[in-house]
C-alpha positions as CSV (number, residue, x, y, z in Angstrom):
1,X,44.0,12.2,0.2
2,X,48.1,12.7,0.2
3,X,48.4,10.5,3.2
4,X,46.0,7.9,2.2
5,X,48.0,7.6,-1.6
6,X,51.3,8.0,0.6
7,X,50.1,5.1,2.7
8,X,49.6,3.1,-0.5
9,X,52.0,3.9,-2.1
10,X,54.4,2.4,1.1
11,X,52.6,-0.4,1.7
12,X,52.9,-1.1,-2.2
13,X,56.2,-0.9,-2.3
14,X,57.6,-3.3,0.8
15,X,54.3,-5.2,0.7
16,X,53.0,-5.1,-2.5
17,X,49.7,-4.7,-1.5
18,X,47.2,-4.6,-3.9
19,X,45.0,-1.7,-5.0
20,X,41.9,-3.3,-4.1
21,X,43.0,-4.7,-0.4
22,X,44.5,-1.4,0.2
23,X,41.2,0.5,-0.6
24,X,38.7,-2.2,1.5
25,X,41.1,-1.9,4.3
26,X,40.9,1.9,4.7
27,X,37.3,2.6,3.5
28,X,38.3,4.3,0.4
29,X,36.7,3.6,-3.0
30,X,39.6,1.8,-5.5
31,X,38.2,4.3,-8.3
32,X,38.9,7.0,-5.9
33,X,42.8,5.9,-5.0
34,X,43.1,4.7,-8.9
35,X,41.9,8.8,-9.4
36,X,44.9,9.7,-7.0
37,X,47.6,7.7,-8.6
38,X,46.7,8.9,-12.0
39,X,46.1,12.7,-11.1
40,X,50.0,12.4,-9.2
41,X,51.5,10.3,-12.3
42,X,49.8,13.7,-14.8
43,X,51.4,16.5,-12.6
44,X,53.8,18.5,-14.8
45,X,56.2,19.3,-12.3
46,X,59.7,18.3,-11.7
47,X,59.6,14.7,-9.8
48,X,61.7,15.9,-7.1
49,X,58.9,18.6,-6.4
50,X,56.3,15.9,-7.1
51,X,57.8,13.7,-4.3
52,X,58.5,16.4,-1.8
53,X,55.0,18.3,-2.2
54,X,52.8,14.9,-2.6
55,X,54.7,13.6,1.1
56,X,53.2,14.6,4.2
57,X,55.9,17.6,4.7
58,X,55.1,18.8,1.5
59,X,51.6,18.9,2.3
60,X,52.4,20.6,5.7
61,X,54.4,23.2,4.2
62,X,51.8,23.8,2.0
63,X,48.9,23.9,4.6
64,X,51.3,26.7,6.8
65,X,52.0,28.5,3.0
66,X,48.4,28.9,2.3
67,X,47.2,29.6,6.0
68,X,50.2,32.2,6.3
69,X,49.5,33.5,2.5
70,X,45.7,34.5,3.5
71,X,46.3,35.4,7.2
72,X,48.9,38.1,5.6
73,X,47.8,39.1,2.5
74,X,43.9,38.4,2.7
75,X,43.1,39.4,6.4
76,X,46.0,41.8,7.7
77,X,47.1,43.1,3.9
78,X,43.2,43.5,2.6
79,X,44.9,42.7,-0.5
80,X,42.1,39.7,-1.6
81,X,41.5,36.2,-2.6
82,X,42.4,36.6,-6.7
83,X,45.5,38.1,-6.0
84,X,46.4,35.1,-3.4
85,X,45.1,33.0,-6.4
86,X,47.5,34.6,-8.5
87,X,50.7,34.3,-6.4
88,X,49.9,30.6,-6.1
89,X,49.8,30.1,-9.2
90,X,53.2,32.3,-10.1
91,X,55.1,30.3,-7.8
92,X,54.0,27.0,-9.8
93,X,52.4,25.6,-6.9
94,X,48.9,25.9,-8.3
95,X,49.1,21.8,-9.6
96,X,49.2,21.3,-5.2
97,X,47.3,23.7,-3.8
98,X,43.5,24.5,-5.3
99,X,44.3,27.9,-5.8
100,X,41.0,28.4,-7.7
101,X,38.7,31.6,-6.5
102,X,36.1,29.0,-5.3
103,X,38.8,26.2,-3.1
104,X,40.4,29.9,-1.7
105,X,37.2,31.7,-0.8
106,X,36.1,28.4,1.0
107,X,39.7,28.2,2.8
108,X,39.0,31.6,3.9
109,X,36.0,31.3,5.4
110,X,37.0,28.7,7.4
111,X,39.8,31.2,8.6
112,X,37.7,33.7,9.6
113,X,35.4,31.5,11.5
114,X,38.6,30.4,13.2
115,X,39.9,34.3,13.7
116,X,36.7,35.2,14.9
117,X,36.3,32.0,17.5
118,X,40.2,33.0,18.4
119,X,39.0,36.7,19.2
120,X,36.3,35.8,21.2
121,X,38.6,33.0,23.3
122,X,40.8,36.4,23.8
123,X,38.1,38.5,24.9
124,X,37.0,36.2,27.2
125,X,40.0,35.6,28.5
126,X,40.9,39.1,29.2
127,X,37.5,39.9,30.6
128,X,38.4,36.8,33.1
129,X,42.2,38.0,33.7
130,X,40.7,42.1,34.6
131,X,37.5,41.1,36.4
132,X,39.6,38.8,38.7
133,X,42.5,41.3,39.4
């Protein structure tokens, strides 16, 4: 989504694209990037955080928080996904991450399919590394 408004919002500005060649062009709904511009233009936050966390480093930064924030606190601390709901929203990010129970619980399966897939790789690995020794 970021990139895609990002994108726009470039091409916009040297081009001065419009928002319905932009859409056709990258298979997007206009409704859908009209949705975008609106929800960015309502965010409450300062603009210099707006700029920085709607760019694509802010978005990164905010993948690695929220990946680091659950590896940490969720799978090594035990510590659970309302409390990692919690911090996101004390630290005022909750208007850029989906800090709700639901988007975090979903995040965190994903992880632990990805933990789990990593162990296995591991295992393997090692298996591979002993038997061959």
């Amino acid at each position: 989504m970021t990139m895609i408004l990002h994108d726009y919002e470039e091409q916009q500005r040297r081009a001065g694209i419009s928002e319905r060649q932009f859409a056709a062009g990258v298979g997007v709904p206009r409704t859908t990037l009209q949705y975008w511009r609106r929800r960015k233009a309502s965010l409450s936050s300062s603009p210099v955080a707006v700029a920085f966390f709607e760019s694509p480093e802010g978005v990164e930064l905010l993948h690695r928080f929220n990946a680091a924030a659950h590896l940490v606190m969720v799978w090594m601390g035990n510590c659970g996904i309302r409390l990692l709901s919690v911090l996101i929203e004390l630290t005022g990010l909750g208007p850029f991450i989906a800090g709700s129970y639901g988007a975090q619980q979903a995040f965190s399966a994903e992880m632990q399919s990805a933990l789990v897939e990593f162990g296995d790789e591991e295992r393997k690995s090692r298996e591979a590394t002993f038997w061959a020794g």
